[in-house]
C-alpha positions in Angstrom: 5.2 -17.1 -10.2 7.8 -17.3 -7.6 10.8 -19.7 -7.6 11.8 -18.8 -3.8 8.5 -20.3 -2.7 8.6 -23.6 -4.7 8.6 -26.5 -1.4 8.2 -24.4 1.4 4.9 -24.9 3.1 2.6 -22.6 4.3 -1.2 -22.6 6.3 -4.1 -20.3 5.0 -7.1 -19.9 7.5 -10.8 -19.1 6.0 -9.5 -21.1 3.1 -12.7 -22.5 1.7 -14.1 -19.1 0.1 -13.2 -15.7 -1.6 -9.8 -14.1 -0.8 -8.4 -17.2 1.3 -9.8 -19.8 -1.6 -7.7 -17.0 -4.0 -4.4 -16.9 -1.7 -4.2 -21.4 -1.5 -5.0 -21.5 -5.1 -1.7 -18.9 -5.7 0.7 -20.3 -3.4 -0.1 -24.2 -4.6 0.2 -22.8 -8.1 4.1 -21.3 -6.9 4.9 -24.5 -5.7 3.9 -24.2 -1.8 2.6 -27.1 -0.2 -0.6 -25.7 1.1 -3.1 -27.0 4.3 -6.1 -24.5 4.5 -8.7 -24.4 7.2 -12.5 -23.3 8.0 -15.3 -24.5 9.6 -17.2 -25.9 7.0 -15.7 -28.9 5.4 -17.8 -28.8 2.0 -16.4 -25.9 1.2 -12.9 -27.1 2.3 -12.5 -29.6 0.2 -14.2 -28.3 -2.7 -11.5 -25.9 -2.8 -9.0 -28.7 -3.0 -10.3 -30.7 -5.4 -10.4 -27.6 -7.8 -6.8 -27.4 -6.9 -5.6 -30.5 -7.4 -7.8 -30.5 -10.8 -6.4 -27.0 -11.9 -2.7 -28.7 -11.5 -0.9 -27.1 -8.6 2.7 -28.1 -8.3 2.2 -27.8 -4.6 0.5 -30.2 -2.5 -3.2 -29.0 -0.8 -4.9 -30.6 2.2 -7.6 -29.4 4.1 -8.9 -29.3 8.6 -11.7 -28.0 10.0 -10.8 -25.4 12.3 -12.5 -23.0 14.5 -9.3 -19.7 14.9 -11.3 -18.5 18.0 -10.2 -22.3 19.2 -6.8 -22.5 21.0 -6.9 -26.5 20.8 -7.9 -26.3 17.2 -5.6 -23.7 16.1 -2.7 -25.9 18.4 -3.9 -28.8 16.1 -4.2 -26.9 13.2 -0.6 -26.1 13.2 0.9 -29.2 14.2 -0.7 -31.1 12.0 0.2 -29.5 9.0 4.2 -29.5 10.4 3.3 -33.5 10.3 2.5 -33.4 7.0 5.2 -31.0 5.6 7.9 -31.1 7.5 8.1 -27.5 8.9 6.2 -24.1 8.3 7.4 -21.0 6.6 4.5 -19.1 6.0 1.1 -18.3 7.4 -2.3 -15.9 5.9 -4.2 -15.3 8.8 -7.6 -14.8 6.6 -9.7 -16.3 8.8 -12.3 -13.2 9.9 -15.8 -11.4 9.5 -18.2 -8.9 10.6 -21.6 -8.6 12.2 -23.9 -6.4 14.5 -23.7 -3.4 12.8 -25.5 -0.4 14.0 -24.3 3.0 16.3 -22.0 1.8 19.7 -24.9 2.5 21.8 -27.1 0.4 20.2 -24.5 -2.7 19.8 -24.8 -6.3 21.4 -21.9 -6.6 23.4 -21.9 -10.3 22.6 -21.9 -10.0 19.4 -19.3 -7.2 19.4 -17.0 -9.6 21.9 -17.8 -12.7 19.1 -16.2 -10.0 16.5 -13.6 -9.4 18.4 -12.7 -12.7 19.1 -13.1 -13.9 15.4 -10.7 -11.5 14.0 -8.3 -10.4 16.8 -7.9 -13.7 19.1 -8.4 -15.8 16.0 -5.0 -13.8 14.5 -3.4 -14.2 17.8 -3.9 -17.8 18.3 -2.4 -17.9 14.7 0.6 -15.9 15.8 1.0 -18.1 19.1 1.1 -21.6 17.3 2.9 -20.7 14.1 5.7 -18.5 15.3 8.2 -21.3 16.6 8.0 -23.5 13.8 8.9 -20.7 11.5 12.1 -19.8 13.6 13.0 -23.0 13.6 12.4 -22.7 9.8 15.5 -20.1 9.8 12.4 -17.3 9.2 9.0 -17.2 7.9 6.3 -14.7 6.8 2.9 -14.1 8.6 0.1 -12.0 7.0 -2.3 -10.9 8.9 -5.8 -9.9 6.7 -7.2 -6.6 7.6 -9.1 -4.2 5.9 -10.1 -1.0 4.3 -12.5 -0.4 7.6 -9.3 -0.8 10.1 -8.0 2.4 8.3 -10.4 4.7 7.3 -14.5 5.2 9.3 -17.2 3.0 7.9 -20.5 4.2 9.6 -22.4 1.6 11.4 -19.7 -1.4 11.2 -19.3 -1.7 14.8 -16.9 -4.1 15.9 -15.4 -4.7 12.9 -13.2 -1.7 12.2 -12.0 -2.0 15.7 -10.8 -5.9 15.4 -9.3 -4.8 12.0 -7.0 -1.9 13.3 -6.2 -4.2 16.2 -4.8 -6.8 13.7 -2.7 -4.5 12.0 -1.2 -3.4 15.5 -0.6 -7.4 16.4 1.4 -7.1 12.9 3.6 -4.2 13.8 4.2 -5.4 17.3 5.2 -9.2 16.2 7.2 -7.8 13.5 9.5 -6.0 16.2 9.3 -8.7 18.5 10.4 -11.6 15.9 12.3 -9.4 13.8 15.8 -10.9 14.7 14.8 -14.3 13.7 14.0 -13.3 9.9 10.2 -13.8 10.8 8.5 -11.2 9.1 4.9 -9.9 10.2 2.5 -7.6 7.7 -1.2 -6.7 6.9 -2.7 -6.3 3.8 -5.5 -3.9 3.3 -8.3 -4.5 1.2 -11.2 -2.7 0.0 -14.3 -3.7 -1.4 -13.2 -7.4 -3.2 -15.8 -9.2 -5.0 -16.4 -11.7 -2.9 -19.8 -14.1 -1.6 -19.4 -11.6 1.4 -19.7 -8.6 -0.5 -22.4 -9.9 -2.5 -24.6 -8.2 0.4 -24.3 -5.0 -0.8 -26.9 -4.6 -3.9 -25.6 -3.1 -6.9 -27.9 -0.6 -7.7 -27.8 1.2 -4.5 -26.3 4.6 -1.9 -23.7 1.7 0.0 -22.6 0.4 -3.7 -22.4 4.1 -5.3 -20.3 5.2 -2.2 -17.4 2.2 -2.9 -17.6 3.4 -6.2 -17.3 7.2 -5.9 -14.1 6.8 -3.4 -12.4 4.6 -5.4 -9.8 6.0 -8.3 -9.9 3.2 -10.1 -14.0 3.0 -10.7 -14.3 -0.5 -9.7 -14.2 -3.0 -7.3 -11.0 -5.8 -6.5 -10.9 -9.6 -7.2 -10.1 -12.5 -4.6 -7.0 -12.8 -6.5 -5.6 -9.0 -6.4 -4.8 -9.8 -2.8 -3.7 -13.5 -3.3 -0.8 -11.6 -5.6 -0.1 -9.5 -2.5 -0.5 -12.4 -0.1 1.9 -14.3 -2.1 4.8 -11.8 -2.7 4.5 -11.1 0.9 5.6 -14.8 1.5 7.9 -14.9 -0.7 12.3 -14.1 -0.8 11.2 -10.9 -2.9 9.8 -9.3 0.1 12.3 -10.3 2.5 13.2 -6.4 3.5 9.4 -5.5 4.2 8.1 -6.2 7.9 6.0 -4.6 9.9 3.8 -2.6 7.7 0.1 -2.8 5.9 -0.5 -2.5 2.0 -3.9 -1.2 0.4 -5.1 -3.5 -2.2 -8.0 -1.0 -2.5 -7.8 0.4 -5.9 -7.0 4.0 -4.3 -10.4 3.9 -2.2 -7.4 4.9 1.0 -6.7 8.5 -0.6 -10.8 9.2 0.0 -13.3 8.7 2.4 -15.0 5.5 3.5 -18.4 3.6 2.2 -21.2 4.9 4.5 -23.5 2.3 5.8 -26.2 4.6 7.8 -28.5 3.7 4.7 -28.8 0.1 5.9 -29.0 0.9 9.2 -31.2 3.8 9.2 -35.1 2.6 7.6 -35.1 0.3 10.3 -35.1 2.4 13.4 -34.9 5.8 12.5 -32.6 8.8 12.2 -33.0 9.9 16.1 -32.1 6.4 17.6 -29.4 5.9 15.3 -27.4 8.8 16.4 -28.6 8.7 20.3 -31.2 11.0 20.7 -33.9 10.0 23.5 -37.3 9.8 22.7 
């Protein structure tokens, strides 16, 4: 638990499931007074009542929020300064996959709505929520990438790019907002066990290859990154900016899950790799 963030305030986007659920929960329970957003309310305030019940010395609240929305994200922000007084920290966890399959064979929609979810969803977060934590005296933003934004994961399309862009966005802001004390890092997880990861089956190739490439046999918990998420915040990590942290139990030092079995049954080894018929 950390003193330093006892009554600062901070926002947490995708808050109403898995790692973003995890990150409010930790910063309520160190004191923060907490607004976290998504697009489905039910889930948003679920989250807060099991807050408030777990008895958080931080205050939560809860907005619907679309991050590819520059009017929500605007609202997003200035409504939680209403409520608190001033920001000093922000976990941009709002993101997610989809269209997966070779480039060649990719919606572009799809890959721009991938794109836009993750990378323009983080930038809107950046655009709204710098000011108010220079005005703050300094702040700390974490931006959420992930295992694929560092290392190849066959057939997940747009995802590994929007994920590598993030953690650019992070080392560019933290150079750009570096003289006001406004810190900017990623955090890097691998496989979490999460309702999105619940996908994968257990007993099969995509679950074995986690597994195998991973030092410590196993796969995370929501809350291994809400630790990260919350020393990152806090005065204990006031000399680290501009940089991304694995919480991947090792999975970095090997090679990367390979998807081509999901991919693969469905239309064949040929047009997966590009060969004309």
């Amino acid at each position: 638990m950390s003193s330093s963030l006892a009554g600062r305030s901070a926002i947490v986007t995708g808050g109403g499931t898995g790692i973003g659920a995890a990150c409010a929960t930790r910063l309520a329970q160190d004191g923060m007074n907490v607004t976290i957003c998504g697009r489905t309310e039910s889930k948003l305030t679920e989250v807060v009542d099991r807050i408030k019940a777990g008895g958080a010395s931080g205050q939560i609240r809860h907005q619907v929020t679309d991050v590819t929305v520059e009017s929500d994200v605007a609202a997003l922000v200035a409504n939680h300064v209403g409520a608190f007084g001033g920001l000093n920290g922000f976990v941009a966890n709002a993101g997610g996959g989809g269209g997966m399959g070779p480039y060649h064979l990719l919606d572009t929609e799809e890959f721009l709505r991938v794109l836009h979810l993750n990378v323009l969803g983080t930038m809107l977060s950046v655009k709204y929520s710098a000011a108010h934590m220079v005005a703050a005296g300094g702040g700390s933003f974490v931006g959420m990438s992930s295992l694929a934004g560092h290392i190849p994961h066959p057939m997940f399309g747009a995802y590994c790019v929007s994920k590598a862009g993030i953690e650019e966005m992070m080392r560019n802001a933290a150079n750009e907002y570096g003289e006001t004390k406004v810190r900017f890092n990623a955090i890097r997880p691998g496989f979490i066990s999460t309702e999105i990861m619940e996908g994968i089956p257990r007993e099969s190739a995509v679950y074995d290859s986690y597994i195998v490439n991973t030092p410590l046999n196993d796969v995370g918990e929501p809350e291994d990154v809400a630790n990260l998420a919350a020393f990152l915040l806090s005065d204990e990590a006031r000399w680290i900016t501009g940089t991304t942290i694995n919480v991947d139990g090792g999975h970095h030092l090997r090679s990367g899950p390979d998807f081509r079995s999901f991919i693969e049954p469905a239309i064949g080894h040929d047009a997966m790799v590009g060969r004309m018929s």
